[in-house]
C-alpha positions, 0 to 999 in steps of 0.5 A: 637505674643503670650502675654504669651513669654514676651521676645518676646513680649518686644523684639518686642515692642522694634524693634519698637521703635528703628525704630522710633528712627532712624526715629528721627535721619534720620531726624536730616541727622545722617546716620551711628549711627542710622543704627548701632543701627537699625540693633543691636536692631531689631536683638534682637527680631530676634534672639529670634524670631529664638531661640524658633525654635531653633533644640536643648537645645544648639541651643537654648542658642547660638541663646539667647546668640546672643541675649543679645550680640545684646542687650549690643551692642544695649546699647552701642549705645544708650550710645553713641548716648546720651551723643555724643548729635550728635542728638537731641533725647532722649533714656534715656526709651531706654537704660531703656528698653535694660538693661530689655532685657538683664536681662532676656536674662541673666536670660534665657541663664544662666537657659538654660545653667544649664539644658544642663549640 
């Protein structure tokens, strides 16, 4: 991984940590919220992954703009997670650090727009 491609780097870090929280929350027998939020936030990185791959200036904004779909999907889970208290978890450093994601994320698909028009 490439210390310089911050957004690959933080989307990365933060698959991680997704799957230790579902870890956490496999734990506490929560299997359907926790698989939710394990597939919408490691798909983030995966996403990006393919985006840097991507074959086009357009390829590359559609693979980002799932991206931050993925990460507001994400958000909405860790919401719901939290304040359903249906585990015993805490996702307050989570919910920080997607809506970091999907700022930047934000940030590169409106750039990346700009420059294809």
């Amino acid at each position: 991984m490439t210390k310089d491609n911050i957004i690959l780097t933080k989307s990365f870090d933060f698959a991680l940590q997704i799957i230790e929280l579902y870890k956490q929350m496999k734990a506490q027998n929560e299997f359907v919220l926790s698989k939710q939020v394990l597939r919408s936030g490691t798909s983030i990185g995966a996403n990006i992954e393919e985006a840097t791959a991507g074959i086009s200036k357009r390829d590359f904004v559609h693979k980002m703009s799932i991206s931050s779909k993925e990460a507001r999907e994400t958000k909405y889970w860790l919401r719901l997670i939290q304040h359903s208290k249906i585990v015993d978890v805490e996702v307050t450093n989570l919910l920080v650090q997607v809506e970091e994601l999907i700022k930047i994320l934000t940030s590169i698909v409106k750039t990346s727009q700009s420059s294809i028009k």
